[in-house]
C-alpha positions in Angstrom: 19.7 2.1 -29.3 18.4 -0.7 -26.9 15.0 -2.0 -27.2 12.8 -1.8 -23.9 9.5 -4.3 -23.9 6.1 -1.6 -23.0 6.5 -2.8 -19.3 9.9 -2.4 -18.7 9.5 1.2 -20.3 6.5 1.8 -18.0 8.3 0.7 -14.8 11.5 3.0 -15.8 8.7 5.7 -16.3 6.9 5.5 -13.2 10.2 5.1 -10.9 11.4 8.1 -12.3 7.8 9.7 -12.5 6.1 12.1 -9.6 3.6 9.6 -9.8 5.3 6.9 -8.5 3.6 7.0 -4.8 0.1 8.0 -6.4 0.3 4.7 -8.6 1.4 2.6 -5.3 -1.5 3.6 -3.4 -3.9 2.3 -6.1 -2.2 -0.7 -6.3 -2.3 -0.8 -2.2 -5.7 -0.1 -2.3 -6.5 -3.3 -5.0 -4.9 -6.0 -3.0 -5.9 -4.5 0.1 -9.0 -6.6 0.7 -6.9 -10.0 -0.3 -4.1 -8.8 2.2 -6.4 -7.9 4.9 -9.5 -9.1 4.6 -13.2 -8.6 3.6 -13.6 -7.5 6.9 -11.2 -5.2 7.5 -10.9 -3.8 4.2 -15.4 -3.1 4.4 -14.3 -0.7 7.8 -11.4 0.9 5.9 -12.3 4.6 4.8 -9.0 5.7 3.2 -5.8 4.6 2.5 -3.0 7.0 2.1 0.6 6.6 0.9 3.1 9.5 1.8 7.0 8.3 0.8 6.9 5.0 2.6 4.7 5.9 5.0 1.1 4.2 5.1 -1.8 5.3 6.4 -4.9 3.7 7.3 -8.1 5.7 8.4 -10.8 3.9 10.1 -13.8 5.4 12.2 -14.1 2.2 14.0 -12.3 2.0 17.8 -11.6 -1.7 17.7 -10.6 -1.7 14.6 -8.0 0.9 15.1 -6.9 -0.8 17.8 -6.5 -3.9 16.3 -4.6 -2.5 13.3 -2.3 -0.9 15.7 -1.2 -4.2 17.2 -1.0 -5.7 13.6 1.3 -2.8 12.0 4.7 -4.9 11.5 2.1 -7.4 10.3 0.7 -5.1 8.0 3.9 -3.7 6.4 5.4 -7.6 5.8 1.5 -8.4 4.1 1.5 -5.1 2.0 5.5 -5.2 0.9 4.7 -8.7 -0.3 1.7 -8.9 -1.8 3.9 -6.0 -4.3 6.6 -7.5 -4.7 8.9 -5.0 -3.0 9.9 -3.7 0.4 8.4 -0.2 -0.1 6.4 0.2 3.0 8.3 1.5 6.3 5.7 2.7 8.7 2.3 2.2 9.0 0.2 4.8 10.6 -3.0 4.1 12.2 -5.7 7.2 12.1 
């Protein structure tokens, strides 16, 4: 029988788990402020992950606005900061 180390058993767990996208968006949501700044991430309501699909809620016009011209931006930022290339479309509300 092969020996797994805790994280390697909790990474094979949560791929195969239907709480893979729930766990992404809390870790989406802790690095968001480092990713996108004080700012931004202070004017951010929600954050929502559906499959690869971001989406970012904001009740503030320029900021919509400006997230909208910053989406390839935001997927590069957000797939790096985890480590993988997870995020495929970033959807502004």
């Amino acid at each position: 029988m092969a020996q797994l180390n805790i994280g390697d058993a909790m990474k094979q767990f949560i791929e195969k788990s239907k709480l893979k996208n729930g766990i992404r968006a809390v870790q989406i949501e802790s690095v968001w402020e480092q990713v996108m700044g004080k700012t931004i991430a202070k004017y951010t309501d929600k954050i929502e992950l559906i499959n690869q699909t971001l989406f970012i809620q904001t009740a503030v016009g320029p900021l919509k606005n400006e997230l909208v011209y910053q989406k390839e931006a935001i997927i590069d930022r957000i797939n790096e900061a985890m480590g993988e290339k997870y995020i495929r479309e970033v959807v502004i509300r």
